[in-house]
N, C-alpha and C positions, 0 to 999 in steps of 0.2 A: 683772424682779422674781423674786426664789428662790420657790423650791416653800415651799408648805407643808406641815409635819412633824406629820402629826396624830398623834394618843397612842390608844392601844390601849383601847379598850372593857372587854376582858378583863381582870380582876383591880381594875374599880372596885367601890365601895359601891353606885352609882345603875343601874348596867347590872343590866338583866333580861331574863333568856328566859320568853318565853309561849307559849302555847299557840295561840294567835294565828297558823291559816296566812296568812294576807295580811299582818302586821304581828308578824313573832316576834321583834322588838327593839323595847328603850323604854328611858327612861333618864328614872329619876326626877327629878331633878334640873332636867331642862328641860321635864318632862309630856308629851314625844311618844312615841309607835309610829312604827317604821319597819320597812319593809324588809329595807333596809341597816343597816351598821352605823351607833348614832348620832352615832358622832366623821366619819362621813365626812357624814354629812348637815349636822352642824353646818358643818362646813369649806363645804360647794356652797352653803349659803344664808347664811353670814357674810361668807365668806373669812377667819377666822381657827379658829385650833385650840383645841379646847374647854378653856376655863380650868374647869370643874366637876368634871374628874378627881379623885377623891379613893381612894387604895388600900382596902381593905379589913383590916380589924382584929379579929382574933380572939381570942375569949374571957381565953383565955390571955394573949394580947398588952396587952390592958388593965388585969389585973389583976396585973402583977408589970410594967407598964411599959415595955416593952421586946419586942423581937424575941427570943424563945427556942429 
C-alpha cells in the first residue's frame, strides 16, 4: 500500500492556534482540538488525507478577484 500524502494544516481557512496548553490545535471544519497537528490526526483515525483543506483568502483577493 503507498504512504499517504497528508496536506499542510498551515495556510488553511479552518486551522487554529489557541491558547489551549493541552490541545493548541483545532480545525474548524471537523470541530476537534488536538495536540498534533489536525491533518495528521485525520490521517491516524481515517487512513485518508483531509479533503476539508481550503487555502485562505484575503480581503484584497476577493475583492478584485484574483491573486494580486
Amino acid at each position: 500500500m503507498p504512504p499517504i500524502r497528508t496536506v499542510s494544516c498551515f495556510g488553511c481557512r479552518y486551522f487554529v492556534i489557541n491558547h489551549n496548553i493541552r490541545h493548541p490545535y483545532s480545525c474548524q471544519a471537523f470541530g476537534f482540538r488536538t495536540k498534533r497537528l489536525p491533518a495528521l490526526e485525520v490521517v491516524a483515525s481515517s487512513g485518508q488525507a483531509c479533503t476539508r483543506r481550503e487555502g485562505i483568502q484575503t480581503r484584497r483577493q476577493d475583492a478584485q478577484g484574483g491573486i494580486r
